[in-house]
TILO-207480 format. One record per residue: x, y, z of N, C-alpha, C in turn. Coordinates in steps of 0.001 Angstrom, whole numbers, plus 500000, padded with zeros to 6 digits. Layout:
XYZXYZXYZ
...
***
This chain:
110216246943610674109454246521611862110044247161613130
111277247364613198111905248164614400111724249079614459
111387249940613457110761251474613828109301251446615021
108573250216614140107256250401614929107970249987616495
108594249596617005108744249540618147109346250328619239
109359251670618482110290253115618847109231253922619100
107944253550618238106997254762618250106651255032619841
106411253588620931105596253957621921106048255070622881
107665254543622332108995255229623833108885256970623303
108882256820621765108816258653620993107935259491621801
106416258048622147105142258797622175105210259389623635
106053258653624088106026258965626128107228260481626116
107777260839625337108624261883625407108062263071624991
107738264051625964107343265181625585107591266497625031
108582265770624511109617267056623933108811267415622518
109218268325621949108557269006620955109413268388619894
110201267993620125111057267957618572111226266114618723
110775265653619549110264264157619562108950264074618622
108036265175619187107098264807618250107144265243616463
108449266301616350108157266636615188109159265220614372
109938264246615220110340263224614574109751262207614034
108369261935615360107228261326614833106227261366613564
106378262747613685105778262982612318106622262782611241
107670262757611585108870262493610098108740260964609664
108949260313610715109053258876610680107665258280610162
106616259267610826105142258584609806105208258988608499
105800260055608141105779260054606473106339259062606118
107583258945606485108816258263605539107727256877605873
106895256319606877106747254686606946105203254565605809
104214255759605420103472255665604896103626254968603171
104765255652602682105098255566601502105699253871601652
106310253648602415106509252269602828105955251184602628
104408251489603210103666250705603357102530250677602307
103058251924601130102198251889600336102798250423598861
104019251068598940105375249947598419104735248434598461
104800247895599703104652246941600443103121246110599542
102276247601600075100767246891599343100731246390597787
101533247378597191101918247279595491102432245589595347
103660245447596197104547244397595956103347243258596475
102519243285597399101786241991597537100883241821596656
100357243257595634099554243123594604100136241924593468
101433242372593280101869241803592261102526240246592565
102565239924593496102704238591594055101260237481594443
***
């Protein structure tokens, strides 16, 4: 949950390699949240 609260401050920085972190951090949180959906399947 603390990541999502990093994204807005990432999004206000215009640096180039801010955004290529953003994009890192959305991979790594996709697979995450795919996890997440599985585990509430099975609960």
């Amino acid at each position: 949950m603390a990541r999502y609260v990093y994204f807005p401050k990432r999004n206000t920085s215009p640096s180039p390699l801010a955004s290529k972190e953003m994009k890192g951090s959305l991979f790594t949180i996709q697979p995450m949240n795919q996890r997440q959906k599985k585990s509430w399947r099975k609960s």
